[in-house]
LOMI-908692 format. One record per residue (C-alpha): residue number from 1; residue in one letter; chain; y, x, z. Coordinates in nm, 4 decimals. Layout:
N
+-----+------+-------+----------+----------+----------+
:  nr : rest : kette :       py :       px :       pz :
+-----+------+-------+----------+----------+----------+
: NUM :    A :     A :        Y :        X :        Z :
...
+-----+------+-------+----------+----------+----------+
END
This chain:
316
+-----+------+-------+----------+----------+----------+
:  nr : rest : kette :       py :       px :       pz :
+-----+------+-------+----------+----------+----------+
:   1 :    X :     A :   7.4093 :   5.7240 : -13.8047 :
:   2 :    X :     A :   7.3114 :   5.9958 : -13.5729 :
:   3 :    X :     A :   7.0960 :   6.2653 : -13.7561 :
:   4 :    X :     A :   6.8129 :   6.3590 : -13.5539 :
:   5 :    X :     A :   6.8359 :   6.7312 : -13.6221 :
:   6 :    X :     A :   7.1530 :   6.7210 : -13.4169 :
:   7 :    X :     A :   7.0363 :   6.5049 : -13.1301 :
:   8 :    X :     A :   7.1074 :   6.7086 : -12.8034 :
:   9 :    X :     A :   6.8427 :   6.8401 : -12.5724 :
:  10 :    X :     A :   6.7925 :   6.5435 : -12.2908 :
:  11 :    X :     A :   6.9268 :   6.2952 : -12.4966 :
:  12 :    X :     A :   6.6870 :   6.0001 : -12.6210 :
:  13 :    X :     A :   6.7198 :   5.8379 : -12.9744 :
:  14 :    X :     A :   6.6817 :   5.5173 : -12.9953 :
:  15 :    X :     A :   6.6326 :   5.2911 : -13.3106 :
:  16 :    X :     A :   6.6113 :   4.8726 : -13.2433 :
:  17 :    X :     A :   6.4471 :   4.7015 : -13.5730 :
:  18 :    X :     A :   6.4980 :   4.3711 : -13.6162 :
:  19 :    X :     A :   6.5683 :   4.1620 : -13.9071 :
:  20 :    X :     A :   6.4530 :   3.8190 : -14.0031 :
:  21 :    X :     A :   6.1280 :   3.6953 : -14.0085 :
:  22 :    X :     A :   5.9558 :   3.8137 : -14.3408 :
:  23 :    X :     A :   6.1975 :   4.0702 : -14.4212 :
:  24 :    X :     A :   5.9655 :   4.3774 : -14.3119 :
:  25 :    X :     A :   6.0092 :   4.4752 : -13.9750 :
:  26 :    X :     A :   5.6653 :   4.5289 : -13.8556 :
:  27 :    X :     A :   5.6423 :   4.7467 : -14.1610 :
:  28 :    X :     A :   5.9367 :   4.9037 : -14.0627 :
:  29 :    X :     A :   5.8066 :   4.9790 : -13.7123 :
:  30 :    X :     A :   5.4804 :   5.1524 : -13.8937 :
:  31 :    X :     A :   5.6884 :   5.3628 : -14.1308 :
:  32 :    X :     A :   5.8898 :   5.4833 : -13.7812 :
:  33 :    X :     A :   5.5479 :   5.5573 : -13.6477 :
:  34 :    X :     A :   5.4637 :   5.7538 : -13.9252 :
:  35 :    X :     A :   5.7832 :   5.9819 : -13.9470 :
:  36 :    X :     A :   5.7098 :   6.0863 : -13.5747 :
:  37 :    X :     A :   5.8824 :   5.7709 : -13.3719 :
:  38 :    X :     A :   5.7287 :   5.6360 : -13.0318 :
:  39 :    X :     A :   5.6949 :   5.2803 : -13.1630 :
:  40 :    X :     A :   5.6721 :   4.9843 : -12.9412 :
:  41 :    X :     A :   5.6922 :   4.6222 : -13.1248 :
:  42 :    X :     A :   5.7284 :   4.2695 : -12.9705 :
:  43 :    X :     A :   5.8609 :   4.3833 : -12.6556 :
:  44 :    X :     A :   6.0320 :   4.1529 : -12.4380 :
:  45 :    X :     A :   6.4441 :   4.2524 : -12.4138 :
:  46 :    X :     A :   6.4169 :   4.1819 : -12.0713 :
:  47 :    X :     A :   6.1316 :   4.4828 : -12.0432 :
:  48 :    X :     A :   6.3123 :   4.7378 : -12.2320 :
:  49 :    X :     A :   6.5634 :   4.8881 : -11.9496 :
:  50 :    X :     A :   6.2544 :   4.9385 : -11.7290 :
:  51 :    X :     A :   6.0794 :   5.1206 : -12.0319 :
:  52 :    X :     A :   6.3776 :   5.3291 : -12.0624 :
:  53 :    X :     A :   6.3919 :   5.4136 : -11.7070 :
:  54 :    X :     A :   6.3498 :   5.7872 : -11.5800 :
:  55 :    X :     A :   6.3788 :   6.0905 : -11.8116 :
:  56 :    X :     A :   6.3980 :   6.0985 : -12.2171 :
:  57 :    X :     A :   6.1193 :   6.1238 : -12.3940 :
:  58 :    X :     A :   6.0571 :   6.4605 : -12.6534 :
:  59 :    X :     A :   6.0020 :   6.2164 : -12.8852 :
:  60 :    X :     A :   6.2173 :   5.9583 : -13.0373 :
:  61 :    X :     A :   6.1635 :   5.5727 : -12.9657 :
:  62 :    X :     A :   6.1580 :   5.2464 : -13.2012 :
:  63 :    X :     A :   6.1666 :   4.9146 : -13.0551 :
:  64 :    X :     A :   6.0820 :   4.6374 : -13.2254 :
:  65 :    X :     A :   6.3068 :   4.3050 : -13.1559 :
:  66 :    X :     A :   6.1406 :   3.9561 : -13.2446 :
:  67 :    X :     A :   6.3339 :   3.5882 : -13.1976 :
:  68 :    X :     A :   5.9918 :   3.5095 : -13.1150 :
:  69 :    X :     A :   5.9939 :   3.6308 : -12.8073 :
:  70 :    X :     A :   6.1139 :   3.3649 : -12.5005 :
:  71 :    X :     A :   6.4456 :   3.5709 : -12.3799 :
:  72 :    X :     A :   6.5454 :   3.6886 : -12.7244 :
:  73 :    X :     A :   6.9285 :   3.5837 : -12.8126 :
:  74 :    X :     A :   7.1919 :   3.7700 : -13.0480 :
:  75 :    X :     A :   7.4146 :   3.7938 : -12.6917 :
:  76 :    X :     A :   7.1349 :   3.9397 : -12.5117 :
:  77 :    X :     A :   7.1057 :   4.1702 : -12.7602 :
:  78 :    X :     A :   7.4549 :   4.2274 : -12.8247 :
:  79 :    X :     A :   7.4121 :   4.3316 : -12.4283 :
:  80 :    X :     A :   7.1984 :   4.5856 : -12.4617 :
:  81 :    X :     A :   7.3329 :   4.7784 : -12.7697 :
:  82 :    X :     A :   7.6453 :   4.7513 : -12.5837 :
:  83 :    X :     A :   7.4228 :   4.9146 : -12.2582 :
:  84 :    X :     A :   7.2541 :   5.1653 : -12.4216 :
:  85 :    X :     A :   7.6050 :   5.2637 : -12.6494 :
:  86 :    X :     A :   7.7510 :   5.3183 : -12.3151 :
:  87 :    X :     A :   7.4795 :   5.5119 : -12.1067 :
:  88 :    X :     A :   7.5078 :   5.9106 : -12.1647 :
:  89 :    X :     A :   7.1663 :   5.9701 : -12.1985 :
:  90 :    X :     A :   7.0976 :   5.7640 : -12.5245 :
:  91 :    X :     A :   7.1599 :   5.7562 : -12.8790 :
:  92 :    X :     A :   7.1085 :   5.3895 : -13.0218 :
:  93 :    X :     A :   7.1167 :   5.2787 : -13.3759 :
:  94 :    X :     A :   7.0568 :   4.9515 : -13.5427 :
:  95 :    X :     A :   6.8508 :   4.9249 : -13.7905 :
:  96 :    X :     A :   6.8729 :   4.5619 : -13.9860 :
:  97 :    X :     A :   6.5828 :   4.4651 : -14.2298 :
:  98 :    X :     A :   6.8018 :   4.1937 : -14.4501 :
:  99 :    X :     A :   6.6684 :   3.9494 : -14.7461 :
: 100 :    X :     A :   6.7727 :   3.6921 : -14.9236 :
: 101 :    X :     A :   6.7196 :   3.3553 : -14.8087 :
: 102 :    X :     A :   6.5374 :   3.2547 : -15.1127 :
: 103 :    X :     A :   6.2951 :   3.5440 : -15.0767 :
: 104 :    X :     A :   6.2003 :   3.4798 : -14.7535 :
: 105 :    X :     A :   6.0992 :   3.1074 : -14.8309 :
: 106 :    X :     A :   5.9291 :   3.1887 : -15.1100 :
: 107 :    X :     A :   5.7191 :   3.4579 : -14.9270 :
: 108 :    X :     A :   5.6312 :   3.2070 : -14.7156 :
: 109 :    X :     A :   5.5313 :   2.9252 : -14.8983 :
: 110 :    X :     A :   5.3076 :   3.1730 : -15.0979 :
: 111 :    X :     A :   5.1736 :   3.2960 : -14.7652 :
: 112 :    X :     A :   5.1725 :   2.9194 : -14.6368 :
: 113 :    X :     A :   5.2595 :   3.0996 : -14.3081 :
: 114 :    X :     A :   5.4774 :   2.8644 : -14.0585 :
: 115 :    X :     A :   5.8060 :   2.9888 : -13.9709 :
: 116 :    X :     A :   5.8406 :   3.0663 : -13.6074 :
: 117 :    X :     A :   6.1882 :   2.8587 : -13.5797 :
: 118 :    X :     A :   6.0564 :   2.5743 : -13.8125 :
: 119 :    X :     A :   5.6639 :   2.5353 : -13.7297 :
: 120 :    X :     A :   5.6907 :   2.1465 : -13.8062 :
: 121 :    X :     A :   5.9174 :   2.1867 : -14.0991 :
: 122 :    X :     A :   5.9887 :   2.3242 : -14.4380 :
: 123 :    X :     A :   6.0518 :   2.7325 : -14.4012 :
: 124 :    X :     A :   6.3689 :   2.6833 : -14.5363 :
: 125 :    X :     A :   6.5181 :   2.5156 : -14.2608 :
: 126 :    X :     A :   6.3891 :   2.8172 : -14.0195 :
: 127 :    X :     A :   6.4774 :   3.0932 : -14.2357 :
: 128 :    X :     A :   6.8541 :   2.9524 : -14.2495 :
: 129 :    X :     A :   6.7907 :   2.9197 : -13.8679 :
: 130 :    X :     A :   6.7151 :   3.2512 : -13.8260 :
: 131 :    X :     A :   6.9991 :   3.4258 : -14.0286 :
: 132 :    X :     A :   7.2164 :   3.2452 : -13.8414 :
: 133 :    X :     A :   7.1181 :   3.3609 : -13.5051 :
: 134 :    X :     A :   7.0770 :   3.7090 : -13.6527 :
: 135 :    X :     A :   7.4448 :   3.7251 : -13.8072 :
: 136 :    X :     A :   7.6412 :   3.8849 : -13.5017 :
: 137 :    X :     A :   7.3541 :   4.1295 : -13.4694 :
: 138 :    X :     A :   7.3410 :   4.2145 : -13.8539 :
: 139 :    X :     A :   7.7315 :   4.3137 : -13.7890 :
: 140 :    X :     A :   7.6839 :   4.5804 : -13.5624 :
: 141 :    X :     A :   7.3812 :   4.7643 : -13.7448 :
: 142 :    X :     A :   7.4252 :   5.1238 : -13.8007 :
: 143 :    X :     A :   7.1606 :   5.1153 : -14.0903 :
: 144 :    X :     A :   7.1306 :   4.7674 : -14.3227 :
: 145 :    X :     A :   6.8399 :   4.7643 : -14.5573 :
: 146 :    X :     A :   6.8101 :   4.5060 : -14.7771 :
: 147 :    X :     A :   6.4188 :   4.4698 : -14.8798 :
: 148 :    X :     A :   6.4870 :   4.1228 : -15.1292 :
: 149 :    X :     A :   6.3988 :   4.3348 : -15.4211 :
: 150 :    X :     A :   6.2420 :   4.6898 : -15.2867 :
: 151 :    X :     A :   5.8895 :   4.7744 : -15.3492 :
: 152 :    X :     A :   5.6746 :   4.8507 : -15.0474 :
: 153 :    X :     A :   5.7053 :   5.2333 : -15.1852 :
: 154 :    X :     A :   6.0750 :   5.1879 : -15.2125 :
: 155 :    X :     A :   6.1230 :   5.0228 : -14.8608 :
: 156 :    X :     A :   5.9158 :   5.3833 : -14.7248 :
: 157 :    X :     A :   6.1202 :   5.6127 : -14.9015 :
: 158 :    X :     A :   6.4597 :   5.4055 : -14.8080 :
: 159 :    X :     A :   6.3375 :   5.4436 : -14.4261 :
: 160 :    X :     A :   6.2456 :   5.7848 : -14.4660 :
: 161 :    X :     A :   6.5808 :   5.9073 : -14.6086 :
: 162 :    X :     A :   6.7341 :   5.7675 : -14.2756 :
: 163 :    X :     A :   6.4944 :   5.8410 : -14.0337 :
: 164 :    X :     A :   6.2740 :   6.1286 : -14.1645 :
: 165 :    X :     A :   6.3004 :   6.4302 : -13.8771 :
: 166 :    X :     A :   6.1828 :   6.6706 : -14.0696 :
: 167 :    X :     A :   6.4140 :   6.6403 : -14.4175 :
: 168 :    X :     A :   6.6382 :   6.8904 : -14.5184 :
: 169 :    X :     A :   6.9531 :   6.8668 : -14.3099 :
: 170 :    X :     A :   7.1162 :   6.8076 : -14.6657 :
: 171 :    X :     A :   7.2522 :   6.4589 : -14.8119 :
: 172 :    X :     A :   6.9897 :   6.3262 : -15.0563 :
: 173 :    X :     A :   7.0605 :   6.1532 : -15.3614 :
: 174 :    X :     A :   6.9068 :   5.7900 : -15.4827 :
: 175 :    X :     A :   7.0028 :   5.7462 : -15.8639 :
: 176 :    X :     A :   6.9687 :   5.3566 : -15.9609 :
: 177 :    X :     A :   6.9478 :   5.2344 : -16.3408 :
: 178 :    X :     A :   7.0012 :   4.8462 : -16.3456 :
: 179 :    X :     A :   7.1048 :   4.5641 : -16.5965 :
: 180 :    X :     A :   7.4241 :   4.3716 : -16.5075 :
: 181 :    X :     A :   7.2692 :   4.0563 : -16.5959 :
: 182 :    X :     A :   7.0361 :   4.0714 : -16.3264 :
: 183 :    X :     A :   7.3499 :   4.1456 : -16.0906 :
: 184 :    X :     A :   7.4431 :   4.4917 : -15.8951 :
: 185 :    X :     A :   7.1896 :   4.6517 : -15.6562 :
: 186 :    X :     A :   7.2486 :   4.6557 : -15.3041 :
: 187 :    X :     A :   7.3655 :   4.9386 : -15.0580 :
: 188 :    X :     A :   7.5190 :   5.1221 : -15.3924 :
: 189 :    X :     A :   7.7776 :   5.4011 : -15.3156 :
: 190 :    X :     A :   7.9426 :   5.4566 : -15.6257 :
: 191 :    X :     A :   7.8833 :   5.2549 : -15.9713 :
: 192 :    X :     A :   7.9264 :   5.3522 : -16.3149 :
: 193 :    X :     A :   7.9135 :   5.1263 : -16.6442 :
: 194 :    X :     A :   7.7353 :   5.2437 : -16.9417 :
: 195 :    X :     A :   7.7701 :   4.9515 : -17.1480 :
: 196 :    X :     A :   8.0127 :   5.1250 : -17.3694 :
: 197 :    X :     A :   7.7762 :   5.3702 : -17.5145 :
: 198 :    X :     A :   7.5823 :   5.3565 : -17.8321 :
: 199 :    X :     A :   7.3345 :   5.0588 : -17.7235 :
: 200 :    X :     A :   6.9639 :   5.1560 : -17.8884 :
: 201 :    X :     A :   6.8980 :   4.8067 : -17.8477 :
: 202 :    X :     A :   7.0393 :   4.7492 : -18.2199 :
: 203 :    X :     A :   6.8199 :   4.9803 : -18.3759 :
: 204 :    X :     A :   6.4572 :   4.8016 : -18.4496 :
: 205 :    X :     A :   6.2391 :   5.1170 : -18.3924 :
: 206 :    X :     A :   6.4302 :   5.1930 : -18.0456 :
: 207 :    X :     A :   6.4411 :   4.8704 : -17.9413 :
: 208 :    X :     A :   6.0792 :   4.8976 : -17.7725 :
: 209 :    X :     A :   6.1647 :   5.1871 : -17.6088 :
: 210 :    X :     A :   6.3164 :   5.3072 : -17.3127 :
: 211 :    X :     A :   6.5214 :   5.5368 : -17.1997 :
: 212 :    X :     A :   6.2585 :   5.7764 : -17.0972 :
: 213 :    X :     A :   6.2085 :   5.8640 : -17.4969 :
: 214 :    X :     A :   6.4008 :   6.1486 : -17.6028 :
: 215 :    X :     A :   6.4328 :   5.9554 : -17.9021 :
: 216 :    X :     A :   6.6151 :   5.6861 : -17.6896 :
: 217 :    X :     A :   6.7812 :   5.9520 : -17.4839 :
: 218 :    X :     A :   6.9176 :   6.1410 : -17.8367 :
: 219 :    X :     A :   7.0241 :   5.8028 : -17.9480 :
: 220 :    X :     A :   7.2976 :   5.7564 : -17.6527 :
: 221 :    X :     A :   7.3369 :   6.0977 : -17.6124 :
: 222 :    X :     A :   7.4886 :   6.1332 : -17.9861 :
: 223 :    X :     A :   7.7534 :   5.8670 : -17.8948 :
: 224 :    X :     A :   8.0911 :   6.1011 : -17.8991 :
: 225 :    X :     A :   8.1989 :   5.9448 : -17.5794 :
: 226 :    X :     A :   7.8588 :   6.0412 : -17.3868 :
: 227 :    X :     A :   7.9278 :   6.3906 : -17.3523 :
: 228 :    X :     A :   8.2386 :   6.3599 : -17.1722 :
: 229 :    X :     A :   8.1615 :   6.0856 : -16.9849 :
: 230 :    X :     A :   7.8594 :   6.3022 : -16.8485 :
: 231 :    X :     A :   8.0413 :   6.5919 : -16.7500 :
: 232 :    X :     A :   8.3360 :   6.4016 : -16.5669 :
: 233 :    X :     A :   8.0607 :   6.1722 : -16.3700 :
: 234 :    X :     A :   7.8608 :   6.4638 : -16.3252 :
: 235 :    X :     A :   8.1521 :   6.6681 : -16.1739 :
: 236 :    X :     A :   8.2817 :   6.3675 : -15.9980 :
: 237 :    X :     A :   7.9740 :   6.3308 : -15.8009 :
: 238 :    X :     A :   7.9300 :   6.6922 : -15.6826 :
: 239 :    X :     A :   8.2619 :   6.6903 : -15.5886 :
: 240 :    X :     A :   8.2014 :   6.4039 : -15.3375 :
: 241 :    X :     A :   7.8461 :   6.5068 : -15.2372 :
: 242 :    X :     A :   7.9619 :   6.7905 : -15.0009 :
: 243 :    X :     A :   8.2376 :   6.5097 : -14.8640 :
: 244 :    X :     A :   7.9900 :   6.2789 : -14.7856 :
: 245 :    X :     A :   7.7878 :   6.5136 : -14.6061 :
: 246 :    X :     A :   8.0529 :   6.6155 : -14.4134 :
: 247 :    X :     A :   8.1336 :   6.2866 : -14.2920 :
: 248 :    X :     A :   7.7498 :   6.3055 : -14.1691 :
: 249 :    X :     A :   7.5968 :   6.0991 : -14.4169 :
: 250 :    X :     A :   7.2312 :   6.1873 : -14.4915 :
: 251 :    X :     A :   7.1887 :   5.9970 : -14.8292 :
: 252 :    X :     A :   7.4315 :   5.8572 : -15.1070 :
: 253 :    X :     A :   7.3436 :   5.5770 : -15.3524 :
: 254 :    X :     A :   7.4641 :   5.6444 : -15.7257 :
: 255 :    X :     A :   7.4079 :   5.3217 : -15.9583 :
: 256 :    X :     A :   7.4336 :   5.3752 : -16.3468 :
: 257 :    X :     A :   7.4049 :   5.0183 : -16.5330 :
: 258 :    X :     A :   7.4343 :   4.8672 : -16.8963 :
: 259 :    X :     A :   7.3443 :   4.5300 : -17.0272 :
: 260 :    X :     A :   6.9478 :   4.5722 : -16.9902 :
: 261 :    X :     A :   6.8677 :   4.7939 : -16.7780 :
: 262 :    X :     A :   6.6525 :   4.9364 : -16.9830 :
: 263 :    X :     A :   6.8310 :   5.2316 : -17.2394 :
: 264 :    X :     A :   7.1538 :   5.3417 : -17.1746 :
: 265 :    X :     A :   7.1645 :   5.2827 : -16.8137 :
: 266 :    X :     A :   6.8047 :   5.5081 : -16.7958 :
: 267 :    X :     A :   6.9195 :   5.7589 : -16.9845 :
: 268 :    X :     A :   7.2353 :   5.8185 : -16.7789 :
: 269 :    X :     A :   6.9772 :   5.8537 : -16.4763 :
: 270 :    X :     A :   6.7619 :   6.0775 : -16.6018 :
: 271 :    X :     A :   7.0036 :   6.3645 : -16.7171 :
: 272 :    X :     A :   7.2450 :   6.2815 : -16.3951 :
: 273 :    X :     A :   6.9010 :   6.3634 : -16.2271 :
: 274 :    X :     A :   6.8308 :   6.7110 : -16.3469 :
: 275 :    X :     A :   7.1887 :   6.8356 : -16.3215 :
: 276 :    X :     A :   7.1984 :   6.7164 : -15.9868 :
: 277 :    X :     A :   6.8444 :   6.8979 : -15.9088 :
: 278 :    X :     A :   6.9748 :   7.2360 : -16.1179 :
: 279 :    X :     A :   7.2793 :   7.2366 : -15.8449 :
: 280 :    X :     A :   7.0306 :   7.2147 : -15.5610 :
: 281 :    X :     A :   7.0744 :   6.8439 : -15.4746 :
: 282 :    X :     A :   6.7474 :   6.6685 : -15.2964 :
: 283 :    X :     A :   6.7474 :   6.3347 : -15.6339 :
: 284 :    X :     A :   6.5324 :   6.0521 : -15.5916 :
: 285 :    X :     A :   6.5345 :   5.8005 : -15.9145 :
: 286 :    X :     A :   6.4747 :   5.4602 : -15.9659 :
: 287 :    X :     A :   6.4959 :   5.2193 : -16.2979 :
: 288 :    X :     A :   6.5001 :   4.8504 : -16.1199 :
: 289 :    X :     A :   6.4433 :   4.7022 : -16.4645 :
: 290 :    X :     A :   6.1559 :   4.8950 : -16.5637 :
: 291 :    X :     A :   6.0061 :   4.8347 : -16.2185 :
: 292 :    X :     A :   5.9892 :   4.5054 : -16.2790 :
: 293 :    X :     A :   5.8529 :   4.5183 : -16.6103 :
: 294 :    X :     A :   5.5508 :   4.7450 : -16.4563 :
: 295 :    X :     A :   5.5158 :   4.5484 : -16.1260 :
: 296 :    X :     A :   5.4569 :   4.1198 : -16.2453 :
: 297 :    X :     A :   5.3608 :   4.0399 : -15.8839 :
: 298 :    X :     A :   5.6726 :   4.0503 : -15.6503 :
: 299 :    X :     A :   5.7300 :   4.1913 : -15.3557 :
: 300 :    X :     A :   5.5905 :   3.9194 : -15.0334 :
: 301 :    X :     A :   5.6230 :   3.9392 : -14.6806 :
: 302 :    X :     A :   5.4943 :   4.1441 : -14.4683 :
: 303 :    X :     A :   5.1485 :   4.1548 : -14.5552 :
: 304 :    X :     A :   5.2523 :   4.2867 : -14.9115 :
: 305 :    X :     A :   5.4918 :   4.5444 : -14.8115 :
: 306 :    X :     A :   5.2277 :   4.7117 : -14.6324 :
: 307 :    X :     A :   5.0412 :   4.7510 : -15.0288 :
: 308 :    X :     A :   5.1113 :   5.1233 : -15.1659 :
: 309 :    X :     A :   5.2933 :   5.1150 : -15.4803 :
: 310 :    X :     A :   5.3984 :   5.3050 : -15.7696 :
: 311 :    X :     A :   5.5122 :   5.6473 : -15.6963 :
: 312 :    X :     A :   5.8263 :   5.7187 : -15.6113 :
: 313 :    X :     A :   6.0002 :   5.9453 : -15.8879 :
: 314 :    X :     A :   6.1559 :   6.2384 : -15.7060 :
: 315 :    X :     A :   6.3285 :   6.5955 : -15.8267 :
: 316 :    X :     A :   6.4108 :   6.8648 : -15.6065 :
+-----+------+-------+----------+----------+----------+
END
């Protein structure tokens, strides 16, 4: 992905948002707005070369792509990535708003919205319609955001780590605490497993806790093996930091997870955090099991993601 602090002078950026239907685009489009885009949504693709016509805007530009509209089709817009790729003047990126299939129907049969592929039928049938169509378009996108289990917080600060013009030109880091029995979070760079640490889960007065306690945290940290462990991850990972951002990334994922999400896996998180922060490392944290624990009403449609949410837990 093209960072916008080093977009030439005369050259337009570009960002086409599309994704399935219930996945978050329009929401997408608004957070663009927000961070300083030109945002245009529902356009028709047959419209869009005559928009881009004459010279680059100051500002950059987010179009959003809809199968609603009559001439939309994966080739056509295949076509005019391919276009705009290939014309000097542009820099075009991709940005995919992916969910799982069982999501998306069950945001809309809670919304009891009609899908626009299936009007006269079950969602299902539409949403599988959709992904479908969408699948040679999801390969080419620069930036893939998966929103099945983000927050409508989460799905800002995800868009905002790509697109924000005015961050620090240096890589940011997301730190993820997770429970393997609820499976591996999306878009992760690097993983490590806990599970072999001192699990406070067996002791009856730690057991309600989390790993936000210092009594928790002293608990894993008095393991033998944590210190170690620690040091080597922590070294590991600013070792590849400066790599990454050489490569021109603008944000690594870091995933730390245990059997529950909810101890060892936290407390990993929340020391990787400050070390990171103490070496001058933009951290962002977030503990997917105690999320959902706070937050009983999932995440639905588009509607829902425009809701504000908990705050976003960040240490610079």
């Amino acid at each position: 992905m093209t960072d916008a602090t080093e977009t030439e002078t005369g050259t337009q950026r570009l960002v086409l948002v599309t994704g399935p239907s219930g996945a978050g685009r329009s929401t997408a489009i608004n957070v663009l707005e927000d961070l300083g885009f030109e945002a245009i949504d529902n356009l028709p693709l047959s419209l869009i070369p005559r928009l881009l016509d004459g010279p680059a805007r100051p500002t950059p530009l987010a179009l959003g792509l809809d199968v609603r509209n009559r001439d939309f089709s994966a080739s056509n817009v295949i076509e005019l990535i391919d276009r705009l790729t290939r014309a000097p003047g542009f820099l075009p990126e991709v940005l995919y708003l992916d969910c799982d299939a069982d999501v998306l129907v069950r945001r809309y049969n809670e919304t009891r919205r009609r899908h626009p592929l299936s009007p006269d039928r079950a969602p299902l049938a539409g949403v599988m319609a959709e992904i479908d169509l969408l699948a040679p378009i999801r390969a080419r996108a620069d930036v893939l955001v998966d929103t099945s289990d983000l927050s409508p917080h989460d799905l800002r600060a995800e868009l905002a780590r790509w697109f924000d013009m005015s961050a620090s030109s240096r890589l940011s880091v997301s730190l993820h605490s997770f429970s393997y029995k609820r499976g591996v979070p999306r878009g992760l760079d690097l993983m490590f497993d806990c599970r072999f640490l001192a699990n406070p889960h067996w002791q009856a007065d730690l057991r309600p806790l989390t790993g936000l306690d210092p009594r928790v945290q002293a608990h894993v940290e008095a393991d033998p093996r944590f210190a170690e462990f620690f040091e080597r991850t922590r070294d590991l990972v600013c070792f590849l930091l400066p790599a990454h951002m050489e490569e021109g990334k603008s944000h690594l994922s870091v995933g730390f997870g245990c059997t529950g999400g909810q101890h060892r896996s936290v407390t990993l998180v929340e020391k990787m955090a400050v070390a990171l922060a103490e070496t001058g490392w933009p951290v962002s944290i977030r503990h997917r099991e105690l999320e959902r624990r706070i937050n009983a009403v999932p995440l639905e449609g588009d509607a829902a993601l425009k809701a504000e949410a908990g705050p976003d837990k960040r240490r610079a």
